[in-house]
Backbone as CSV, one residue per row, in Angstrom:
resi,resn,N_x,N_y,N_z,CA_x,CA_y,CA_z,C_x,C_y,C_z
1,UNK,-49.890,43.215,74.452,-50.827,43.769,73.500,-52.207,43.194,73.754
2,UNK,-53.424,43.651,73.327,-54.600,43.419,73.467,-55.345,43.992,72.086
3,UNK,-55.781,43.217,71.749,-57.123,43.143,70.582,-58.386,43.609,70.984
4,UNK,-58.490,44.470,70.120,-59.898,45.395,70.522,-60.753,45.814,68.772
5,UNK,-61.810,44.650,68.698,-62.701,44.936,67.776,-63.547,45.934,67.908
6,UNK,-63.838,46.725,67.081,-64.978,47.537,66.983,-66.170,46.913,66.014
7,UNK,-66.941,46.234,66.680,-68.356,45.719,66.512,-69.072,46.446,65.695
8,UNK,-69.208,47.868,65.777,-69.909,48.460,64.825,-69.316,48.271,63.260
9,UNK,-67.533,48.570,63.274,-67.564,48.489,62.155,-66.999,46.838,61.286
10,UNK,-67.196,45.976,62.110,-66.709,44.269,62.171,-67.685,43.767,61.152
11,UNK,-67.486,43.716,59.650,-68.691,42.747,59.173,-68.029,40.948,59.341
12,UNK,-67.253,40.510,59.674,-66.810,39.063,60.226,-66.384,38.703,58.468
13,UNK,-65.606,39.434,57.927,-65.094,39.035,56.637,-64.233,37.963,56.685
14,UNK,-63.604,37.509,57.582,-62.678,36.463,57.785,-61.298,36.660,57.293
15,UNK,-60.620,37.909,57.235,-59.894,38.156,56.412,-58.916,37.595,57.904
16,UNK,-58.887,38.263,58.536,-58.003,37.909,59.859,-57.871,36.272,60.605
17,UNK,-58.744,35.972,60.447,-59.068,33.972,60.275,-58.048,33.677,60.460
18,UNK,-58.317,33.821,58.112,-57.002,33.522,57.411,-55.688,33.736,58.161
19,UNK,-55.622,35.017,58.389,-54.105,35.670,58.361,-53.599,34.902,60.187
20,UNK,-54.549,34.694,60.752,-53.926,34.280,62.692,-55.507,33.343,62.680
21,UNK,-55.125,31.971,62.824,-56.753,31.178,63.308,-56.164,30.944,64.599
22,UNK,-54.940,31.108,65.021,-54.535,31.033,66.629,-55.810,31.800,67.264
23,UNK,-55.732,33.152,66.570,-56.568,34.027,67.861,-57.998,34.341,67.297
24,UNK,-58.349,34.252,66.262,-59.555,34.440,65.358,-59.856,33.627,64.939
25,UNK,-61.604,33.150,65.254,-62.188,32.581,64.556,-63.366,32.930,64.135
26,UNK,-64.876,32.552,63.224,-66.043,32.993,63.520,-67.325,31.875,63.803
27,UNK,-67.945,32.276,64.434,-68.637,31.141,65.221,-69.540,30.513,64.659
28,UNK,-70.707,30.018,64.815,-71.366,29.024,64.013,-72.570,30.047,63.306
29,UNK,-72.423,31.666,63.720,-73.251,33.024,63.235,-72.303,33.583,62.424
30,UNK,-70.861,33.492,61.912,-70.131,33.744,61.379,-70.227,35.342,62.032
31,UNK,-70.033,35.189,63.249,-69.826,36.203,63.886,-68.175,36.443,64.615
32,UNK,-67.601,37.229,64.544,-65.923,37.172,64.884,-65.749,36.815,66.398
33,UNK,-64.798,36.019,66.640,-64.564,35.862,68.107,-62.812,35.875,68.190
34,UNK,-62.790,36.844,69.051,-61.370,36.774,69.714,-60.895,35.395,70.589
35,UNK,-60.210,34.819,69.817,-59.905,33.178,71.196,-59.158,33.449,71.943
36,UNK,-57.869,34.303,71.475,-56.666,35.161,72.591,-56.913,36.536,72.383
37,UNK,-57.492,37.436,73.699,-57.731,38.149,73.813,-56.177,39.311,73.736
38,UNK,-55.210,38.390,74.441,-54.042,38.898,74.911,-52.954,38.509,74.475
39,UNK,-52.808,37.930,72.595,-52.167,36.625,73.099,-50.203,37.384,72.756
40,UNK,-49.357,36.286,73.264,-48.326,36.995,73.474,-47.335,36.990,71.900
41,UNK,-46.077,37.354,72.100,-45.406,37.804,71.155,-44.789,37.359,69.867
42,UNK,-44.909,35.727,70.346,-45.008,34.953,69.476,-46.247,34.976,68.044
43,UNK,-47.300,35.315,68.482,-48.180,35.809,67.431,-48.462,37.322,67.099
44,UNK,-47.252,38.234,67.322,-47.389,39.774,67.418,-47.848,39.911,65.861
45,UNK,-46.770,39.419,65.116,-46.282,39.417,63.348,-47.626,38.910,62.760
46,UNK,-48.568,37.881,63.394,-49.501,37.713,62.479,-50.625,38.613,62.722
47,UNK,-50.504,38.493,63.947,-52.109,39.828,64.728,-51.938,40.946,64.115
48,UNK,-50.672,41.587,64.213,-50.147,42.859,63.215,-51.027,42.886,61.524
49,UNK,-50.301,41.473,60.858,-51.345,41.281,59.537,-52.405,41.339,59.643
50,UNK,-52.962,40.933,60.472,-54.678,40.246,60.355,-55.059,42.135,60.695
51,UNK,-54.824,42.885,61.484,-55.438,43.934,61.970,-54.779,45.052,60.576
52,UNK,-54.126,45.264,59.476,-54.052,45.276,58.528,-54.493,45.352,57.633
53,UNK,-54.629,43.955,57.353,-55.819,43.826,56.029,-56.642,43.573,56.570
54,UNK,-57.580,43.826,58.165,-58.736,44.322,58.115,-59.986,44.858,57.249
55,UNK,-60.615,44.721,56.032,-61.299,45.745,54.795,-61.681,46.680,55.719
56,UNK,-62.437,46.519,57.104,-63.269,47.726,57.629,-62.432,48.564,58.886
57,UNK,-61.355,48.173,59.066,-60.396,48.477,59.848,-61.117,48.740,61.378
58,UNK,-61.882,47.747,61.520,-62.605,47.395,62.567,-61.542,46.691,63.874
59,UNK,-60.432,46.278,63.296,-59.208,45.747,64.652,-58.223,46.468,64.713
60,UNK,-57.941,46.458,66.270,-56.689,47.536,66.644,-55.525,46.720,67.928
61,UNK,-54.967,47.439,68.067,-53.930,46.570,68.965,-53.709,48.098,70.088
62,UNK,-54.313,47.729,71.335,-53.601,48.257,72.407,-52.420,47.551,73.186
63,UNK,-51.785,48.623,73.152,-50.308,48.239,73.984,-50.511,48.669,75.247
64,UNK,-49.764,47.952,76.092,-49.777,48.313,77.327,-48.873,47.020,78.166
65,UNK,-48.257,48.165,79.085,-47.127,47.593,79.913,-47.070,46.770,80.837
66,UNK,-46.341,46.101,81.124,-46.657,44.954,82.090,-46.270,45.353,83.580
């Protein structure tokens, strides 16, 4: 899987932080940063939440095969 923000609609609410700080954090602009771009399956269940309760539904999850 791969994490793909849409910037336009990303206000860096931190809702996803919360839900995975494995792969999300926001930077010292409280701007969103992906830390695992890719990360594996062990964090599927939380990336799933965090892209979820998104408010601006600005995160998505591409799949793709290995």
């Amino acid at each position: 899987m791969k994490i793909v923000v849409d910037r336009d609609l990303c206000e860096s609410n931190g809702l996803c932080v919360d839900a995975c700080s494995d792969v999300f954090r926001l930077d010292d602009e409280d701007r969103l940063v992906v830390v695992i771009e890719r990360p594996g399956d062990a964090l599927r269940a939380q990336v799933e939440h965090a892209v979820r309760i998104c408010p601006r539904q600005a995160l998505s999850i591409e799949e793709h095969d290995s």
